[in-house]
N, CA, C and O atoms as a Maestro MAE file, in Angstrom:
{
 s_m_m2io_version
 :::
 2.0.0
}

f_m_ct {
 s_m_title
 :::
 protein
 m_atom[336] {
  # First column is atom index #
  i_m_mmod_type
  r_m_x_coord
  r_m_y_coord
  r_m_z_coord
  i_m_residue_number
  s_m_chain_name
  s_m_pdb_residue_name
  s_m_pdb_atom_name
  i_m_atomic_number
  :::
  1 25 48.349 82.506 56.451 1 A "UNK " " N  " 7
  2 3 48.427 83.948 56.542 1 A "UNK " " CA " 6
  3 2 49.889 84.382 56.434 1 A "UNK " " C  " 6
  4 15 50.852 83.621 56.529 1 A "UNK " " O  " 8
  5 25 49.933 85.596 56.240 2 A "UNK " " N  " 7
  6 3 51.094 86.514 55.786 2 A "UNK " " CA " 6
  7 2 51.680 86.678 56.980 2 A "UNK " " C  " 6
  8 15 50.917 86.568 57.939 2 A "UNK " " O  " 8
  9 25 52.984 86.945 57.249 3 A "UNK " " N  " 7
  10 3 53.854 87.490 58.692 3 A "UNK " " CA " 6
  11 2 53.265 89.012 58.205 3 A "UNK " " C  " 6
  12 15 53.207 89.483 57.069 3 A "UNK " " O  " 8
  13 25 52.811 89.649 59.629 4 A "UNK " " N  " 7
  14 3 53.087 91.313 59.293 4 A "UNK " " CA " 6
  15 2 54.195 91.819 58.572 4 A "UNK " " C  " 6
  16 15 53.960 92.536 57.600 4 A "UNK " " O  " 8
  17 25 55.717 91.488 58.985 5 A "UNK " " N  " 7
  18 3 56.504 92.054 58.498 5 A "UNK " " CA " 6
  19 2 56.793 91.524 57.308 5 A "UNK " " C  " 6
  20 15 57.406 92.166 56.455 5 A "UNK " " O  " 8
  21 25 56.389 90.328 57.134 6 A "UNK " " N  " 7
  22 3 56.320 90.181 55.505 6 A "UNK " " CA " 6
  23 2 55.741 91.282 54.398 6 A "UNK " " C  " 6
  24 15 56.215 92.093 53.602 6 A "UNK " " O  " 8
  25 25 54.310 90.779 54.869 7 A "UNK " " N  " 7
  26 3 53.589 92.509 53.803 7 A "UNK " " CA " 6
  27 2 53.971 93.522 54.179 7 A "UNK " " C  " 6
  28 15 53.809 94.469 53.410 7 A "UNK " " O  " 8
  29 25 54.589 93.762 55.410 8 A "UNK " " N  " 7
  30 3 55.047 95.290 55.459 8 A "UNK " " CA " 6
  31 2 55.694 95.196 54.749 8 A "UNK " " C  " 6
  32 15 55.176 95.602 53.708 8 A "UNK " " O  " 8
  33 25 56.898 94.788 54.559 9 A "UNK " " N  " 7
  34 3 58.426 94.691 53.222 9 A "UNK " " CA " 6
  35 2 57.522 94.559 51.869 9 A "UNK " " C  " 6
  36 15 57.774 95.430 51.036 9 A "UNK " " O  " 8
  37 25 56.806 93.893 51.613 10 A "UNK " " N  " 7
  38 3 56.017 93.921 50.322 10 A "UNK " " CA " 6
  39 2 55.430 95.116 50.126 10 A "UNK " " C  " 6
  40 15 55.775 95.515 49.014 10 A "UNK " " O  " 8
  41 25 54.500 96.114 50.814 11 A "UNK " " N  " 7
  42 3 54.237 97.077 50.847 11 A "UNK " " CA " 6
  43 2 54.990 97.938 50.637 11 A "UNK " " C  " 6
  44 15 54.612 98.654 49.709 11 A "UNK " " O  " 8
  45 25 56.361 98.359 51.286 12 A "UNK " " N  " 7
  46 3 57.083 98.971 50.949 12 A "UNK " " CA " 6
  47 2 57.420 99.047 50.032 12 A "UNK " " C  " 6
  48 15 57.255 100.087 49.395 12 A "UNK " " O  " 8
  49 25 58.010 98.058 49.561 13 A "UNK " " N  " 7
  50 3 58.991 97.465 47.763 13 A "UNK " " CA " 6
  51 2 57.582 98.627 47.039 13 A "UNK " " C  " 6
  52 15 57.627 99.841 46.840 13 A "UNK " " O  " 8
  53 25 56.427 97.623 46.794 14 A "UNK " " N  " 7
  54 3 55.604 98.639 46.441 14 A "UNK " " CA " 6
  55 2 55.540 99.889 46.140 14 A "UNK " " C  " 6
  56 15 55.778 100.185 44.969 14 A "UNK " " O  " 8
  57 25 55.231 100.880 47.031 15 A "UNK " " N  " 7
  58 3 55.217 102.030 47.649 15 A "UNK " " CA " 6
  59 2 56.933 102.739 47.128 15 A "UNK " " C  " 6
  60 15 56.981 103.956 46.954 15 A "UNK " " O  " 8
  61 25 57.800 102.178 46.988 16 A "UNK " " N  " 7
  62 3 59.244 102.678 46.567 16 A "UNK " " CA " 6
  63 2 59.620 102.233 45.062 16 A "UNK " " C  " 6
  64 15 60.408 102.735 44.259 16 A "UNK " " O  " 8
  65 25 58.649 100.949 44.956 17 A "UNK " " N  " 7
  66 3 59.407 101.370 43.152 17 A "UNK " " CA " 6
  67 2 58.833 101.103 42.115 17 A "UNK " " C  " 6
  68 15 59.270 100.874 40.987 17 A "UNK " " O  " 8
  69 25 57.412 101.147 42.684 18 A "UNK " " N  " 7
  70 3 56.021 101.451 41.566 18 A "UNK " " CA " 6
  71 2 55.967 101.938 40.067 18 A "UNK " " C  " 6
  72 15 55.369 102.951 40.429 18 A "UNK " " O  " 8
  73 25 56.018 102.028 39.355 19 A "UNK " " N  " 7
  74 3 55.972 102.463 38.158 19 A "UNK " " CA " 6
  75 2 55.398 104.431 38.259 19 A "UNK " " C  " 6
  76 15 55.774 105.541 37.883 19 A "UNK " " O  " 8
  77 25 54.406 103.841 38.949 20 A "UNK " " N  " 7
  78 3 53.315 104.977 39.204 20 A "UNK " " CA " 6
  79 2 53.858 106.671 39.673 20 A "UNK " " C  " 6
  80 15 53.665 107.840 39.337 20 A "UNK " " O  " 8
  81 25 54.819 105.687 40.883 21 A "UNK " " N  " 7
  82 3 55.297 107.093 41.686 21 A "UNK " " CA " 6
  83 2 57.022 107.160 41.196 21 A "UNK " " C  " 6
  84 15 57.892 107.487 42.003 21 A "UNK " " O  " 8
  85 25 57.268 106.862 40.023 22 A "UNK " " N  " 7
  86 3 58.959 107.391 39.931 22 A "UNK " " CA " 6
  87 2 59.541 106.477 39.889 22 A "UNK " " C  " 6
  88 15 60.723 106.780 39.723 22 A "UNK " " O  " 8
  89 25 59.298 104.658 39.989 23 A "UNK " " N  " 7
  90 3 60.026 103.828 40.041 23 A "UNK " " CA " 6
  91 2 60.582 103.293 38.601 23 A "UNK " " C  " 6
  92 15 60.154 103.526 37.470 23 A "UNK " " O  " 8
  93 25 61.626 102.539 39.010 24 A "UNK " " N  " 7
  94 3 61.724 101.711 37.672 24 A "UNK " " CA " 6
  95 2 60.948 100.463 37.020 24 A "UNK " " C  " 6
  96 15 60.851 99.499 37.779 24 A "UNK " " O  " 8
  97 25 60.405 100.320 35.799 25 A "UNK " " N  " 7
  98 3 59.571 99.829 35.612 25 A "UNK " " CA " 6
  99 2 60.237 98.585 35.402 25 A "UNK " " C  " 6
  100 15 59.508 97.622 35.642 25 A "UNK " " O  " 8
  101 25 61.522 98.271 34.989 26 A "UNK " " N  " 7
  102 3 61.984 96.906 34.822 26 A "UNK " " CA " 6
  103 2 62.001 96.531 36.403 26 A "UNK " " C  " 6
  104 15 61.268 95.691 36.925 26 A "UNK " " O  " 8
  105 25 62.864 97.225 36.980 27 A "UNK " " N  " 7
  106 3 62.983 96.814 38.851 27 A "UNK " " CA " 6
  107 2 61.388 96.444 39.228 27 A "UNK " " C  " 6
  108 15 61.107 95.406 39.827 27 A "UNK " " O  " 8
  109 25 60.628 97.180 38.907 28 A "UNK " " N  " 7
  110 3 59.377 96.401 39.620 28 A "UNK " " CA " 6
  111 2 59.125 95.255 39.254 28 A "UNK " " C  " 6
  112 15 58.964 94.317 40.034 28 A "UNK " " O  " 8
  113 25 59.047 95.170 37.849 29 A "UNK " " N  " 7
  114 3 58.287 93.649 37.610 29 A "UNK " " CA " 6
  115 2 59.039 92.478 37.969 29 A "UNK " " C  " 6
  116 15 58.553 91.395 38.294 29 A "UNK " " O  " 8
  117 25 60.652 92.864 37.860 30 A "UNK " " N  " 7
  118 3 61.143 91.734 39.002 30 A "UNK " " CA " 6
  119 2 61.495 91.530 40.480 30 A "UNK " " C  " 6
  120 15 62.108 90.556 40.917 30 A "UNK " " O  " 8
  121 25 61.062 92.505 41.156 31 A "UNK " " N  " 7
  122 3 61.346 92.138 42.082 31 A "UNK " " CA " 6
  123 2 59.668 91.989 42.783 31 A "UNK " " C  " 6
  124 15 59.403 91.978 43.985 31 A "UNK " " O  " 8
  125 25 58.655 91.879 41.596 32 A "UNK " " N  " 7
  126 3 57.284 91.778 42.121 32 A "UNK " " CA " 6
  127 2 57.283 90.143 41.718 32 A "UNK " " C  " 6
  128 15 56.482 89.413 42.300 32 A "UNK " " O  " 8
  129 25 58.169 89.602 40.741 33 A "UNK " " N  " 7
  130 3 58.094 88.266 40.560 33 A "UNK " " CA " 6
  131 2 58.491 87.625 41.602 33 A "UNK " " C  " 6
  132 15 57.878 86.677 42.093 33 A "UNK " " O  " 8
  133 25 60.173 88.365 42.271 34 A "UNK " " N  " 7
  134 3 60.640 87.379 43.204 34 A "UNK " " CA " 6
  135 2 59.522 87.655 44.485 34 A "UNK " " C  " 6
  136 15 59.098 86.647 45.051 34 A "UNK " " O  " 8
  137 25 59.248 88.417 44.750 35 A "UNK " " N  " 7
  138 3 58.118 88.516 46.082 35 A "UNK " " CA " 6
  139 2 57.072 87.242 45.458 35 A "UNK " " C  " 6
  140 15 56.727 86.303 46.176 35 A "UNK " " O  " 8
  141 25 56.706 87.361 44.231 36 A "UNK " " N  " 7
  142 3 55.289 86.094 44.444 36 A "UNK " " CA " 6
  143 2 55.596 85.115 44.200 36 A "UNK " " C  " 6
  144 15 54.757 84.219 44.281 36 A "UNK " " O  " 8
  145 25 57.484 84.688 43.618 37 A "UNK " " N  " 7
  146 3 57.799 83.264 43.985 37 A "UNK " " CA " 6
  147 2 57.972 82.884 44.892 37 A "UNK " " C  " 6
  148 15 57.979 81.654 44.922 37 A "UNK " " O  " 8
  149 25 58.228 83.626 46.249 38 A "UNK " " N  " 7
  150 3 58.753 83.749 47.641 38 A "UNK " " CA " 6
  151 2 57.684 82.886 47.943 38 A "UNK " " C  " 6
  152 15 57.775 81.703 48.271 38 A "UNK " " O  " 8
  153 25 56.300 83.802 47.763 39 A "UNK " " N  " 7
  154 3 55.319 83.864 48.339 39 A "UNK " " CA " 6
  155 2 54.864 82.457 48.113 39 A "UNK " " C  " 6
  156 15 54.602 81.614 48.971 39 A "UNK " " O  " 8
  157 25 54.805 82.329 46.585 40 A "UNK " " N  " 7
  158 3 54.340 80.317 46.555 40 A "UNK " " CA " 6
  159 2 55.037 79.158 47.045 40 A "UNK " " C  " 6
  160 15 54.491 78.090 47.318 40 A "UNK " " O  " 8
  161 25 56.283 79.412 47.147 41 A "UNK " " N  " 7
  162 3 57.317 78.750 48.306 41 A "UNK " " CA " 6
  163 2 56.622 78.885 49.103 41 A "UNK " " C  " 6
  164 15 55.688 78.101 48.937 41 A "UNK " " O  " 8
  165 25 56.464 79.636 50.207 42 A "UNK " " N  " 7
  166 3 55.735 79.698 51.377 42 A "UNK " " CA " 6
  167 2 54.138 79.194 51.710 42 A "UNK " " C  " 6
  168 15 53.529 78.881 52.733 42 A "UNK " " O  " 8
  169 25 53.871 79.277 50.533 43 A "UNK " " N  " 7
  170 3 52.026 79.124 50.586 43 A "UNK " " CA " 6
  171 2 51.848 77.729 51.460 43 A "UNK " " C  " 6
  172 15 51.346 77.703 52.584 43 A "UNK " " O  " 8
  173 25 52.417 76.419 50.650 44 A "UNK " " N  " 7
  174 3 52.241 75.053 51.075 44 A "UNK " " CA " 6
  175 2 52.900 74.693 51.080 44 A "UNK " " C  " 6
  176 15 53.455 74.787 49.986 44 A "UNK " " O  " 8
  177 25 53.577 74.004 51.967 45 A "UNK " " N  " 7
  178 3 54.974 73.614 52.364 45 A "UNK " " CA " 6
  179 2 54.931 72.049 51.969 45 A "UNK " " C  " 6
  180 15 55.914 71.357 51.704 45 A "UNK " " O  " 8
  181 25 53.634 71.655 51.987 46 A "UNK " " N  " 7
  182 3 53.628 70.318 51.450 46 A "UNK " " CA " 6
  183 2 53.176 69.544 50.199 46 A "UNK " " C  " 6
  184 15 53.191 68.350 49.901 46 A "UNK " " O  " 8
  185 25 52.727 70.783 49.509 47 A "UNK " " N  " 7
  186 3 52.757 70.318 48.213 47 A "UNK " " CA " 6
  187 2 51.038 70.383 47.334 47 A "UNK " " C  " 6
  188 15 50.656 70.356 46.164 47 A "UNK " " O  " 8
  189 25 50.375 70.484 48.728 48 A "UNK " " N  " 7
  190 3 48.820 70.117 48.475 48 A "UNK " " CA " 6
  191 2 47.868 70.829 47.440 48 A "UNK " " C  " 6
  192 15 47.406 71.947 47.663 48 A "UNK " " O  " 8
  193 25 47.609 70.125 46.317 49 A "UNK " " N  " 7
  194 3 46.274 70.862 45.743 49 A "UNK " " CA " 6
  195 2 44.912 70.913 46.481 49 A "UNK " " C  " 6
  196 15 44.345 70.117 47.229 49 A "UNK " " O  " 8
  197 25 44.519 72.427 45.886 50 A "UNK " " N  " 7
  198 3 43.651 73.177 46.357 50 A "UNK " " CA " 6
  199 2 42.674 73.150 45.341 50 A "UNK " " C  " 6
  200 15 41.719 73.878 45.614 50 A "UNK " " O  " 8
  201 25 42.581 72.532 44.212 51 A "UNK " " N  " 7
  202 3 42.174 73.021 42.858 51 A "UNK " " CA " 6
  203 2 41.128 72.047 42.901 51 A "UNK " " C  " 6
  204 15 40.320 72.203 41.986 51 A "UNK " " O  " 8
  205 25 40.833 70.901 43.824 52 A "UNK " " N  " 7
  206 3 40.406 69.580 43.791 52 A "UNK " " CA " 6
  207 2 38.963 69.718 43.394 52 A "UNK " " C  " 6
  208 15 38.601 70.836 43.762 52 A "UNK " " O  " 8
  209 25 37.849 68.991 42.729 53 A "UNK " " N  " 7
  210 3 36.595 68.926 43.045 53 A "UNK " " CA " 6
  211 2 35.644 69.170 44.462 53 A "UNK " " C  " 6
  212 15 35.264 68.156 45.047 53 A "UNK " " O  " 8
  213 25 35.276 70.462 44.988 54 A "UNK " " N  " 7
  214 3 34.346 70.685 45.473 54 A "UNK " " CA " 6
  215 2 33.396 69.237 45.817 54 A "UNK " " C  " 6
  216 15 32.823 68.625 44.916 54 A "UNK " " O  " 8
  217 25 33.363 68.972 46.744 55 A "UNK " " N  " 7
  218 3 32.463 67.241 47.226 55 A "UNK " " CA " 6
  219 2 31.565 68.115 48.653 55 A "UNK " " C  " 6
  220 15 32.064 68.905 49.455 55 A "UNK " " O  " 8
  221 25 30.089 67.617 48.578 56 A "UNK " " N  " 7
  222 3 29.320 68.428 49.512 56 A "UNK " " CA " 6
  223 2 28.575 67.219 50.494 56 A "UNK " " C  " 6
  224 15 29.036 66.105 50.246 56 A "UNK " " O  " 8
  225 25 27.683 67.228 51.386 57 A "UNK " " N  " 7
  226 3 26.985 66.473 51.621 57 A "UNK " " CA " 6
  227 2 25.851 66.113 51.032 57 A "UNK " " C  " 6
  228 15 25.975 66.920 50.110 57 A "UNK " " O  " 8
  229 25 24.810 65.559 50.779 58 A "UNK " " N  " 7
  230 3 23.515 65.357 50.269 58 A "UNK " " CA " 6
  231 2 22.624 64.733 51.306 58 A "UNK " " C  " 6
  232 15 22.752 63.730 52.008 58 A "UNK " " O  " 8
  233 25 22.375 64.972 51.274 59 A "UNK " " N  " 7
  234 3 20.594 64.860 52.209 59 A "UNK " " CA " 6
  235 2 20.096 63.229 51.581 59 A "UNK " " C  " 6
  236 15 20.281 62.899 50.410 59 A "UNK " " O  " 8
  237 25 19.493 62.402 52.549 60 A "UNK " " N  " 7
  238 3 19.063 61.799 51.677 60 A "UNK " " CA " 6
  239 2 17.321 61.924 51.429 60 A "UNK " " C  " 6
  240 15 16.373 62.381 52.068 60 A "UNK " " O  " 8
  241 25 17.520 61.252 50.149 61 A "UNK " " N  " 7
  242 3 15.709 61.270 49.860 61 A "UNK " " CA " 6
  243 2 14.674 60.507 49.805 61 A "UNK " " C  " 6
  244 15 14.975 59.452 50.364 61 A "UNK " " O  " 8
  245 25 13.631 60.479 49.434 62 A "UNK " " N  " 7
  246 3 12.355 59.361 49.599 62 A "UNK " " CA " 6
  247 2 12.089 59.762 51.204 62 A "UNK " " C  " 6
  248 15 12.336 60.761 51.879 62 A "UNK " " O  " 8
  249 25 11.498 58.549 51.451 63 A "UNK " " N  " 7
  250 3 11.083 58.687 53.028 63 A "UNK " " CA " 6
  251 2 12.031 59.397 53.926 63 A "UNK " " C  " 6
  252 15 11.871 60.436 54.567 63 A "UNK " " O  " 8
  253 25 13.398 58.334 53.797 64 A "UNK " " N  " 7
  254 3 13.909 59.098 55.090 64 A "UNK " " CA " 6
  255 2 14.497 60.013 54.781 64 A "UNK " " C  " 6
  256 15 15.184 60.381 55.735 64 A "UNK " " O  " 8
  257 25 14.619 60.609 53.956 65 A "UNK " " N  " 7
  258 3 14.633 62.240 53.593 65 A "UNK " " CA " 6
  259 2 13.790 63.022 53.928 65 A "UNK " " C  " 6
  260 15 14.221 64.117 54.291 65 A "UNK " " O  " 8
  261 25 12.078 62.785 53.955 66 A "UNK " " N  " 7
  262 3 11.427 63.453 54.378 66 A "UNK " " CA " 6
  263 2 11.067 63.139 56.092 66 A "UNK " " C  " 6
  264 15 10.624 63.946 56.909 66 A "UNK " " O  " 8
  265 25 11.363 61.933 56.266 67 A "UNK " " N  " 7
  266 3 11.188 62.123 58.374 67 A "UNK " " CA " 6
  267 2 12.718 62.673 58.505 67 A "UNK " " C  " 6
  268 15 12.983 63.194 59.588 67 A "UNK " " O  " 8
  269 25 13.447 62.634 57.820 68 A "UNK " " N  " 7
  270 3 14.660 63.604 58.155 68 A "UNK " " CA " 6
  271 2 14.436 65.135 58.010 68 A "UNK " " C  " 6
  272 15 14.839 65.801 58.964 68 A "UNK " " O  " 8
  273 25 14.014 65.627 57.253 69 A "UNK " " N  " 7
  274 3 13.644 66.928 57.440 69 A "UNK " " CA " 6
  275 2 12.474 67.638 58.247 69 A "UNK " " C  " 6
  276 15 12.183 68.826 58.386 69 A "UNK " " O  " 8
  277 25 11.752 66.125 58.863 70 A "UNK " " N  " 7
  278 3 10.292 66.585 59.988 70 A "UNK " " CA " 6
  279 2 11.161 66.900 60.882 70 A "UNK " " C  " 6
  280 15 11.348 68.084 61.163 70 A "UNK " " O  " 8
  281 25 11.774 66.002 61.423 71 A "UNK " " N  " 7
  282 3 12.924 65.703 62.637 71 A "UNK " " CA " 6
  283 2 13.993 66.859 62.699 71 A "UNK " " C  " 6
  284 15 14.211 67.268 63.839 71 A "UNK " " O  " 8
  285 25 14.463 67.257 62.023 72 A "UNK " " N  " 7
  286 3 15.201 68.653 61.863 72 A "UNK " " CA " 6
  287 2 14.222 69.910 62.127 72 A "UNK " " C  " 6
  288 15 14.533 70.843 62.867 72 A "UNK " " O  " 8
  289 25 12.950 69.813 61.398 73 A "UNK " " N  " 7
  290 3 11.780 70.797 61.515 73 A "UNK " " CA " 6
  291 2 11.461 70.943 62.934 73 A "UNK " " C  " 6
  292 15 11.443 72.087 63.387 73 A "UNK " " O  " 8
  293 25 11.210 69.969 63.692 74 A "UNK " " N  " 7
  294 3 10.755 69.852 65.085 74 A "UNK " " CA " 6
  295 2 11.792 69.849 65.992 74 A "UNK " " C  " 6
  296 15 11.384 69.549 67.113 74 A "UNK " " O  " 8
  297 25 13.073 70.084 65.938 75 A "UNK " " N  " 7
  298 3 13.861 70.235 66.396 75 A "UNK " " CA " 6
  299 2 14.267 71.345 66.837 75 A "UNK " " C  " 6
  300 15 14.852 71.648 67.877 75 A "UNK " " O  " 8
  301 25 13.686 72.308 65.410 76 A "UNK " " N  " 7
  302 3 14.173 73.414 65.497 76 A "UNK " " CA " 6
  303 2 13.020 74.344 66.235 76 A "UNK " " C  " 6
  304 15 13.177 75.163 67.140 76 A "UNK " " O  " 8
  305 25 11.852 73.962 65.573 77 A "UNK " " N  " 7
  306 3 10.772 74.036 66.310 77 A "UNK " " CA " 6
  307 2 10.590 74.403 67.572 77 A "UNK " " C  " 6
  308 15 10.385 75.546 67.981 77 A "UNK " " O  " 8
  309 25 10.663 73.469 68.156 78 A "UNK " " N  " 7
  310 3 10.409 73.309 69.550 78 A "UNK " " CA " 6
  311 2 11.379 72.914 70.987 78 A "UNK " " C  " 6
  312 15 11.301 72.331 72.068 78 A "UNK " " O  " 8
  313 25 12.436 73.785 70.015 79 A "UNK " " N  " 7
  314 3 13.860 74.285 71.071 79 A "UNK " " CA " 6
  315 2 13.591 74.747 71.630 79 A "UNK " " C  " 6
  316 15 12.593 75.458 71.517 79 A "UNK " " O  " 8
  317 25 14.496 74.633 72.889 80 A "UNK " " N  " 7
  318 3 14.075 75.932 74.113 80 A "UNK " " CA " 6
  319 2 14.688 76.709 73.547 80 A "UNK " " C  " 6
  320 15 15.615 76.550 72.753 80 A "UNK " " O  " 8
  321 25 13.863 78.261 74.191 81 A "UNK " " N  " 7
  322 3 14.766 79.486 73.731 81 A "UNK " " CA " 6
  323 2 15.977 80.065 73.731 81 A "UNK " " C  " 6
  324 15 16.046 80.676 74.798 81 A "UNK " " O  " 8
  325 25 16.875 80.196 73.182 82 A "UNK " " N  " 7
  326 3 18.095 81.028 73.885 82 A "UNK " " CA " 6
  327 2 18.477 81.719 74.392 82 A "UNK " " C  " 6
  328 15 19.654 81.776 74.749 82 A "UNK " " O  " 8
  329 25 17.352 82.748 74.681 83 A "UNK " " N  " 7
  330 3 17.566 83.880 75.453 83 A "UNK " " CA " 6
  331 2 16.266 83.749 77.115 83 A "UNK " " C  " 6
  332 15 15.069 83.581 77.346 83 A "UNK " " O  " 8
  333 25 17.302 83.922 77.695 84 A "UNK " " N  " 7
  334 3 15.897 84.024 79.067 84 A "UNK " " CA " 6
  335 2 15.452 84.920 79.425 84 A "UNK " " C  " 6
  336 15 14.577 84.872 80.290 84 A "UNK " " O  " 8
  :::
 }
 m_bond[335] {
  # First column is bond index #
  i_m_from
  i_m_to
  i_m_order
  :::
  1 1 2 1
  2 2 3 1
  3 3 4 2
  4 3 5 1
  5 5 6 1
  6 6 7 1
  7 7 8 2
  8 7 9 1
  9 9 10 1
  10 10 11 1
  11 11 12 2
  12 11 13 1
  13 13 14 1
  14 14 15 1
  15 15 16 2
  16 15 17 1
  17 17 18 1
  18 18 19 1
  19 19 20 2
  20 19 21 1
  21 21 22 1
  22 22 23 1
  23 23 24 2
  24 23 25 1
  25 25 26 1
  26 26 27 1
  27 27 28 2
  28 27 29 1
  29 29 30 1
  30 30 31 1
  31 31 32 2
  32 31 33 1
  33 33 34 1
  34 34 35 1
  35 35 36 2
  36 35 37 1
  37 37 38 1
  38 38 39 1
  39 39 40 2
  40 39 41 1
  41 41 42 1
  42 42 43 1
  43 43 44 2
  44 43 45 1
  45 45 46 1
  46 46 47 1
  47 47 48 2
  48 47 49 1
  49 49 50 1
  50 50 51 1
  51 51 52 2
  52 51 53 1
  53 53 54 1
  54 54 55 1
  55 55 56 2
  56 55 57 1
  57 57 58 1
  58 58 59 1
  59 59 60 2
  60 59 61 1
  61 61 62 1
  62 62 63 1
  63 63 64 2
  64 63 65 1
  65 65 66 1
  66 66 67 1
  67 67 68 2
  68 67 69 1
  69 69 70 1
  70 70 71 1
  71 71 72 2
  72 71 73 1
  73 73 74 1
  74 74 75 1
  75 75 76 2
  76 75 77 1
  77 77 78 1
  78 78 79 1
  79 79 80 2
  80 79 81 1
  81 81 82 1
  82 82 83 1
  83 83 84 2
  84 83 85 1
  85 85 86 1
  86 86 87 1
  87 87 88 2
  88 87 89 1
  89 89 90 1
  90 90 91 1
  91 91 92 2
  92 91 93 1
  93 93 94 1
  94 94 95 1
  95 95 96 2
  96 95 97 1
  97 97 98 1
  98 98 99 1
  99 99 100 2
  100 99 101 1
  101 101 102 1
  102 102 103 1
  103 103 104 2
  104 103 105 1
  105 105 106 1
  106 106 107 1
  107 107 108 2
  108 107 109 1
  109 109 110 1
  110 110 111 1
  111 111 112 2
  112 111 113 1
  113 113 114 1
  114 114 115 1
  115 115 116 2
  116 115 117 1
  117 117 118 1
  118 118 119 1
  119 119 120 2
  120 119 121 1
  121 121 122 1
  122 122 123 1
  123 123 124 2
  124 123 125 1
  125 125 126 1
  126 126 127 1
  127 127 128 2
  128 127 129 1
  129 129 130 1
  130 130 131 1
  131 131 132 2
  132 131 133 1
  133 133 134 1
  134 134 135 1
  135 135 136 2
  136 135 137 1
  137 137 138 1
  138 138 139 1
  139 139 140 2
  140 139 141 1
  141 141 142 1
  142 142 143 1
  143 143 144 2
  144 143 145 1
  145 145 146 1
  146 146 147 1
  147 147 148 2
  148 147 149 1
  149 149 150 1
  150 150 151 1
  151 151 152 2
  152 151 153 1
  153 153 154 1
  154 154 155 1
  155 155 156 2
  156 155 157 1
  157 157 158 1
  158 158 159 1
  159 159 160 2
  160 159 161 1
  161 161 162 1
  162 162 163 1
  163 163 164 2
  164 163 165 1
  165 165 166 1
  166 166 167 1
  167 167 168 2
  168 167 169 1
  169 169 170 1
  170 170 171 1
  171 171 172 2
  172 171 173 1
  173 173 174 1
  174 174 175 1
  175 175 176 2
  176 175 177 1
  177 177 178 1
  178 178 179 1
  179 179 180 2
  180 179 181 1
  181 181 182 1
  182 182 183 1
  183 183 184 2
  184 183 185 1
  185 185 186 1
  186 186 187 1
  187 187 188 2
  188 187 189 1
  189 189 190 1
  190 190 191 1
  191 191 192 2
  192 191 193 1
  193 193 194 1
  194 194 195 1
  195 195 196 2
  196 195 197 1
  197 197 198 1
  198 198 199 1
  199 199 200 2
  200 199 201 1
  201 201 202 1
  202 202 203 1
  203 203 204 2
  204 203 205 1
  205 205 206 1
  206 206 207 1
  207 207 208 2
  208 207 209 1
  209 209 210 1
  210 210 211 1
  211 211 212 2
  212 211 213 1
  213 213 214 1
  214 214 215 1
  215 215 216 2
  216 215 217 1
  217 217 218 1
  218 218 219 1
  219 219 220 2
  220 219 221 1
  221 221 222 1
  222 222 223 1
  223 223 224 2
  224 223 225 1
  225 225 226 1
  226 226 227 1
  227 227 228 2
  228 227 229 1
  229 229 230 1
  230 230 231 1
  231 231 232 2
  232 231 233 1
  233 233 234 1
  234 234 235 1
  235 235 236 2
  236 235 237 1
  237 237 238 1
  238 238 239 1
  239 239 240 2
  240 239 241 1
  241 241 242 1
  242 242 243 1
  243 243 244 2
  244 243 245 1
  245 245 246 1
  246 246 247 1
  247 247 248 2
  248 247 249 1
  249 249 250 1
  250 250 251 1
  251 251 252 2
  252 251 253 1
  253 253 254 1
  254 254 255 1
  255 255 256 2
  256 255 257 1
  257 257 258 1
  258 258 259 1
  259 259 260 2
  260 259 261 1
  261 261 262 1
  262 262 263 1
  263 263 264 2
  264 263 265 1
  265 265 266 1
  266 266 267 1
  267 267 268 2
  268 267 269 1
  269 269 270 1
  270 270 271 1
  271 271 272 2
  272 271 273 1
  273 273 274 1
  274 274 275 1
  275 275 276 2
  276 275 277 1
  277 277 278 1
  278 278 279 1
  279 279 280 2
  280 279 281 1
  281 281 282 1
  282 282 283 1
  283 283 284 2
  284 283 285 1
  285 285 286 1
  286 286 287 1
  287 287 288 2
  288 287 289 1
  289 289 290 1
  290 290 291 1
  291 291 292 2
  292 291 293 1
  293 293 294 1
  294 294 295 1
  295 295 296 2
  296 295 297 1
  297 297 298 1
  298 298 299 1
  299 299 300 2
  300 299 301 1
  301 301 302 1
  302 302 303 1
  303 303 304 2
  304 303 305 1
  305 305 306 1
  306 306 307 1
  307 307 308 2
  308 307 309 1
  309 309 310 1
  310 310 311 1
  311 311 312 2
  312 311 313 1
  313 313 314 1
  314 314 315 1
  315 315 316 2
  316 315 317 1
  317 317 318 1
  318 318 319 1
  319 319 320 2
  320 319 321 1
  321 321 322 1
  322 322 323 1
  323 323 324 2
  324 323 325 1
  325 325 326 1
  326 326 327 1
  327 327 328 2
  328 327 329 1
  329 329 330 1
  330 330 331 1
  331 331 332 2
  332 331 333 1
  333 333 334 1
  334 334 335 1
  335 335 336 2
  :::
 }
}
């Protein structure tokens, strides 16, 4: 996560030299670069991809896939209630 006063200063920059409201359009786009190089400096300090293959659990199947899902069924089943 972001420091508050980080995006506050980002917000601001924003808000003061927007294209939109009167700003300069060269000043924005660089100083919107140096804010999101800042920002990827900061992201991971250690280097880590995020981009990796998605890996999930799987259930297994045949039999004990299916007394695995009775056993989960009756579990859920025939919980005590949560509310008294």
């Amino acid at each position: 996560m972001t420091d508050p006063r980080e995006r506050a200063a980002r917000r601001e920059f924003v808000r003061r030299a927007h294209p939109d409201v009167g700003g300069d359009h060269d000043e924005f786009v660089t100083g919107l670069a140096r804010l999101r190089a800042a920002a990827a400096d900061q992201s991971d300090p250690d280097g880590r991809r995020w981009d990796g293959p998605v890996v999930g659990d799987t259930r297994p199947g045949g039999v004990r896939g299916l007394t695995d899902r009775v056993r989960r069924w009756h579990s859920r089943r025939f919980r005590k209630p949560r509310v008294r």
